[in-house]
N, CA, C and O of each residue as an XYZ file, in Angstrom:
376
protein
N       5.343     15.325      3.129
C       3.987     15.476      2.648
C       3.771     16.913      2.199
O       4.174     17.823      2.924
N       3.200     17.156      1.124
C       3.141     18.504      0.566
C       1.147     18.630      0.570
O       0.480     18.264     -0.398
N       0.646     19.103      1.622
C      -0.630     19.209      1.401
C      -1.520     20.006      0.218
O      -1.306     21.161     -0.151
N      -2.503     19.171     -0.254
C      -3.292     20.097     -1.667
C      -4.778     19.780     -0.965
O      -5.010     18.963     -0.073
N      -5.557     20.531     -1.530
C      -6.984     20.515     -1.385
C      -7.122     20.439      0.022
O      -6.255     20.818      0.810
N      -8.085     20.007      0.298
C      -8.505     20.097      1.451
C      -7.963     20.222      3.148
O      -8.426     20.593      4.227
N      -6.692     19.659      2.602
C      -5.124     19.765      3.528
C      -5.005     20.671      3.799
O      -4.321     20.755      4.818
N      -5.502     22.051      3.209
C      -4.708     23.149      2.895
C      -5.419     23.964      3.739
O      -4.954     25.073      4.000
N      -6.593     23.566      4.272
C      -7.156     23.988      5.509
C      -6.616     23.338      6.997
O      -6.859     23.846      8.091
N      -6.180     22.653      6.872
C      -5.588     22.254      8.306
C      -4.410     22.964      8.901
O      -3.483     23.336      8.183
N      -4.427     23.224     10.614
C      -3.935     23.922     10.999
C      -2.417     24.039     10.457
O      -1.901     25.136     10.242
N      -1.772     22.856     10.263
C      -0.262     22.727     10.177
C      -0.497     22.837      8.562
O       0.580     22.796      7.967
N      -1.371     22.938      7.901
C      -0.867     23.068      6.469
C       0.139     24.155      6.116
O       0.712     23.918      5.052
N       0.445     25.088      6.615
C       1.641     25.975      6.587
C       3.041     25.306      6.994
O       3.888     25.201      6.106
N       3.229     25.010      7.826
C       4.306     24.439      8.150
C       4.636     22.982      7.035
O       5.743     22.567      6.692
N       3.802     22.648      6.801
C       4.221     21.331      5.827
C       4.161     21.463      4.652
O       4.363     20.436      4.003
N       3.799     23.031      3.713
C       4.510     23.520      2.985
C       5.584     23.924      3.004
O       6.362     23.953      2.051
N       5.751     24.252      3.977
C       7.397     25.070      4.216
C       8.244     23.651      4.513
O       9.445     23.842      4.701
N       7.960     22.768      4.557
C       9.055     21.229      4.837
C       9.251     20.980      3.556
O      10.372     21.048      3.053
N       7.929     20.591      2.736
C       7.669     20.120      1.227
C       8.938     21.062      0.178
O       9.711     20.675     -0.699
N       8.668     22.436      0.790
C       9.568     23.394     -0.570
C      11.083     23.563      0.195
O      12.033     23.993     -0.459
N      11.191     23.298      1.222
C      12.673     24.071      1.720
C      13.076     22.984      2.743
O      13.794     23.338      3.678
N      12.664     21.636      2.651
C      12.944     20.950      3.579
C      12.275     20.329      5.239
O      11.494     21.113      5.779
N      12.433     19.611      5.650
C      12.754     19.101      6.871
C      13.374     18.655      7.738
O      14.111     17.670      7.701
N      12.965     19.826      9.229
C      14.306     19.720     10.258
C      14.228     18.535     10.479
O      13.136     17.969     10.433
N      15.435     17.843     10.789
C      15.381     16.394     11.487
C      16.652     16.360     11.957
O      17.483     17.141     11.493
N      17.001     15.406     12.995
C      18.352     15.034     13.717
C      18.481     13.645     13.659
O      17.703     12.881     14.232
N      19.481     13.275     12.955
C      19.562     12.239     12.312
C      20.896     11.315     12.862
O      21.262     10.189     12.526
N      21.368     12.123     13.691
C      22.948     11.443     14.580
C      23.946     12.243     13.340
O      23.875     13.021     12.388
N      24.931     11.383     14.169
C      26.236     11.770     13.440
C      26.484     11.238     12.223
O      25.902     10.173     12.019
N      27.423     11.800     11.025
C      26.888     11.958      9.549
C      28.362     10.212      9.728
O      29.266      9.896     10.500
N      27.592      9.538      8.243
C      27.955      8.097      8.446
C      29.315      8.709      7.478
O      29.322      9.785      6.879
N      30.496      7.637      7.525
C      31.666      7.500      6.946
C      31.262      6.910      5.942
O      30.187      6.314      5.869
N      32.536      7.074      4.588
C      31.785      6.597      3.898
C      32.119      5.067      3.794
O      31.676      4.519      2.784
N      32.608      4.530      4.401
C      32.748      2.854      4.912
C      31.594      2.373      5.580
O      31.363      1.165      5.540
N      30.776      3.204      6.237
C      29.653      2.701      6.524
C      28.774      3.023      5.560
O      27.948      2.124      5.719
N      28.362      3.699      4.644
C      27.739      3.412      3.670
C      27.928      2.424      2.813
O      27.076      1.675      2.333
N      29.710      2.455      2.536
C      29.342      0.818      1.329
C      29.251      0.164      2.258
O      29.334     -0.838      1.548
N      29.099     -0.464      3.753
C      28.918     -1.401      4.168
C      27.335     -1.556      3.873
O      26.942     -2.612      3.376
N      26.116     -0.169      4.272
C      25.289     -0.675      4.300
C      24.404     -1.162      2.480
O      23.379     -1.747      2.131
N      25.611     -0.461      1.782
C      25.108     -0.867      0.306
C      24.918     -2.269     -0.152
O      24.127     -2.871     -0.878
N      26.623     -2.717      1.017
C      27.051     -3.907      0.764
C      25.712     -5.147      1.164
O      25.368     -6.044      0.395
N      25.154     -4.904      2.474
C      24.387     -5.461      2.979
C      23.355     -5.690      2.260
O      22.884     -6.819      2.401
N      22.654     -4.759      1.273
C      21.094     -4.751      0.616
C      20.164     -4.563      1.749
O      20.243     -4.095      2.885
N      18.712     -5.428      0.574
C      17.644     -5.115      1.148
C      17.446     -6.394      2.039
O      17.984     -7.500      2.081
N      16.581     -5.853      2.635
C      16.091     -7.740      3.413
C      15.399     -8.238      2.721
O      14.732     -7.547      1.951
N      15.294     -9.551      2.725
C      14.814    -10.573      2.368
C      13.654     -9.694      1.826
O      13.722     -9.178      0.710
N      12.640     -9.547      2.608
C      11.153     -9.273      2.183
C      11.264     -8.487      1.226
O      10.128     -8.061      1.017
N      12.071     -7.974      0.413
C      12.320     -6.585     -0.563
C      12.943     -7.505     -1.586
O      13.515     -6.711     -2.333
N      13.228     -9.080     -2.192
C      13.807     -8.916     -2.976
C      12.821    -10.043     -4.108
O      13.129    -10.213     -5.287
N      11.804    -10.610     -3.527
C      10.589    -11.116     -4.351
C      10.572    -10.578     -5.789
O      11.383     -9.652     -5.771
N      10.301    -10.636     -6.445
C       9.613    -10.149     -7.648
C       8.390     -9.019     -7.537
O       8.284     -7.913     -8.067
N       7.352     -9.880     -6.469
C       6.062     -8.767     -6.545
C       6.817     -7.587     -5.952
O       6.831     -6.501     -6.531
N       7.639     -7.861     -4.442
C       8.244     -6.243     -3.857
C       9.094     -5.493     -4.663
O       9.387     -4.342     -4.338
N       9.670     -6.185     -6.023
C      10.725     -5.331     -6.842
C       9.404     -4.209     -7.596
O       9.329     -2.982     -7.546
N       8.516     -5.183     -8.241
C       7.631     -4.080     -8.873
C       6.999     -3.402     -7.702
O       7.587     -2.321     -7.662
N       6.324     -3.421     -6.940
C       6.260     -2.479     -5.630
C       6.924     -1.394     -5.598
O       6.543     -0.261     -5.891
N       8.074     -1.798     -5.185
C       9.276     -0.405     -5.211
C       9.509      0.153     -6.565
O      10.191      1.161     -6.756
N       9.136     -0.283     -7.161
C       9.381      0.430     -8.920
C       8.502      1.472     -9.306
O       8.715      2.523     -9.912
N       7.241      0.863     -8.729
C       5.654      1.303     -8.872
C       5.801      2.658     -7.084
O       5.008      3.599     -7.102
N       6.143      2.622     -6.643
C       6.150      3.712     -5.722
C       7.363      4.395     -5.615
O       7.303      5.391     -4.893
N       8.507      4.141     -6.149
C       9.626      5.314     -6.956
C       9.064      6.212     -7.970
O       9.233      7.426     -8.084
N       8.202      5.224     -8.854
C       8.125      5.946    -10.286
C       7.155      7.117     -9.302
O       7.698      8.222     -9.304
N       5.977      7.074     -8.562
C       5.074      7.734     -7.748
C       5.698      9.181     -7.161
O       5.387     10.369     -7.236
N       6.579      8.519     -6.640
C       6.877      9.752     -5.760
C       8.034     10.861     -6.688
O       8.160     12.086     -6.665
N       8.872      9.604     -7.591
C       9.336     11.039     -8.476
C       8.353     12.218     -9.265
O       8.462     13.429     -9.464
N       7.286     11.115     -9.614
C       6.536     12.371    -10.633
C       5.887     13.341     -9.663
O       5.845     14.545     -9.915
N       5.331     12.769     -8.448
C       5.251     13.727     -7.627
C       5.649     15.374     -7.112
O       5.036     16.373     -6.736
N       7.547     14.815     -7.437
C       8.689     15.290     -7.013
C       8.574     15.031     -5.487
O       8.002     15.893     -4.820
N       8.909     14.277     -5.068
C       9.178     14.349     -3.942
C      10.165     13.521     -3.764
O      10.503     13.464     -2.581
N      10.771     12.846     -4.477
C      12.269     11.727     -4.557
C      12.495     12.263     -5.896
O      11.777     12.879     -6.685
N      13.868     11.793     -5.925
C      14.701     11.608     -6.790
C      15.502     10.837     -7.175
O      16.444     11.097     -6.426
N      15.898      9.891     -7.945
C      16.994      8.870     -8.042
C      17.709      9.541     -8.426
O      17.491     10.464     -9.211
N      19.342      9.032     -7.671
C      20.584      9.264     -7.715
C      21.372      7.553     -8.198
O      21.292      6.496     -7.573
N      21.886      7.756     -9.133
C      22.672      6.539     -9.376
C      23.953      6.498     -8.049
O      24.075      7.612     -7.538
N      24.724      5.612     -7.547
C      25.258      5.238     -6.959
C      26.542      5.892     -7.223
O      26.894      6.764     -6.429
N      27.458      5.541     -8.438
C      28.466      5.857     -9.171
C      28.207      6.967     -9.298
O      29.308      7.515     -9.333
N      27.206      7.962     -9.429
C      27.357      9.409     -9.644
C      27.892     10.289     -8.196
O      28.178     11.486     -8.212
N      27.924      9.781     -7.495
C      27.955     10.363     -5.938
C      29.003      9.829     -4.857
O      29.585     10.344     -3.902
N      28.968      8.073     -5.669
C      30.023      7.791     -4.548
C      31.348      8.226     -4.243
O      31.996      7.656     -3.364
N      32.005      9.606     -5.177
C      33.096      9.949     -4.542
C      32.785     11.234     -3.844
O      33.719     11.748     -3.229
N      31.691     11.803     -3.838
C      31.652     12.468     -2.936
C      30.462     12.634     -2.475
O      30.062     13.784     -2.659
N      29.590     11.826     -1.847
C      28.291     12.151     -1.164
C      27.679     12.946     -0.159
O      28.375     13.273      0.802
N      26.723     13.240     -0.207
C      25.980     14.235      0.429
C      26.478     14.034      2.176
O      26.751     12.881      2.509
N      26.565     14.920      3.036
C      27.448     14.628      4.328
C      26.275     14.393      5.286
O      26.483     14.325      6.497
N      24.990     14.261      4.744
C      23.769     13.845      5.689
C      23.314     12.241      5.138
O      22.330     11.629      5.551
N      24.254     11.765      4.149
C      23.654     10.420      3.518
C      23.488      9.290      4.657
O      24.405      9.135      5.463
N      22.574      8.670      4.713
C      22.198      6.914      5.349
C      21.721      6.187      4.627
O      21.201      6.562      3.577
N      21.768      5.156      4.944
C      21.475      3.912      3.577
C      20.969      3.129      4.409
O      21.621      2.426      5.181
N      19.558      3.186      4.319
C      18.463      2.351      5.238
C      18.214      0.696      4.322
O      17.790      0.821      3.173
N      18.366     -0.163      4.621
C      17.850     -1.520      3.986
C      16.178     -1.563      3.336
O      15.252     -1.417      4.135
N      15.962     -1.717      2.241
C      14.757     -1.662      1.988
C      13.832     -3.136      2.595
O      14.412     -4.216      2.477
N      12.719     -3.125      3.090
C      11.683     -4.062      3.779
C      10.309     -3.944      3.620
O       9.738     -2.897      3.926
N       9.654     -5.008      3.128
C       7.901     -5.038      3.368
C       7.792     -5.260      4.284
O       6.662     -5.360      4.764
């Protein structure tokens, strides 16, 4: 979350600028192989993620948060020989 306006008075609004521009700490376990990533590629989304209305959903809140900047799409093939050493591949779900 990158706070604007009125955010920007709240106590932690400092600190959640400093997440927004340089990151957030998190501990996330141990970094996955990359066999467990194509496994979890392999797997997909669940069920509830593959409707029609949830495809535009997720289309309509990608497109959101890129213009935002706060995501980014990465094609698959651009990375899979060498991916980021913090990558997880969560199943998408409504």
């Amino acid at each position: 979350m990158c706070p604007s306006g009125l955010a920007l008075e709240h106590p932690a609004a400092a600190t959640l600028l400093q997440y927004a521009t340089s990151g957030c700490p998190t501990r996330t376990g141990q970094n996955w192989t990359k066999e467990m990533i194509e496994e979890a590629i392999e797997r997909g989304p669940h069920v509830s993620a593959t409707s029609a209305e949830a495809i535009e959903y997720f289309k309509s809140e990608i497109d959101q948060k890129v213009a935002a900047g706060q995501a980014k799409v990465v094609d698959w093939d651009d990375i899979k020989d060498n991916p980021p050493p913090e990558l997880k591949i969560s199943p998408l779900a409504l």
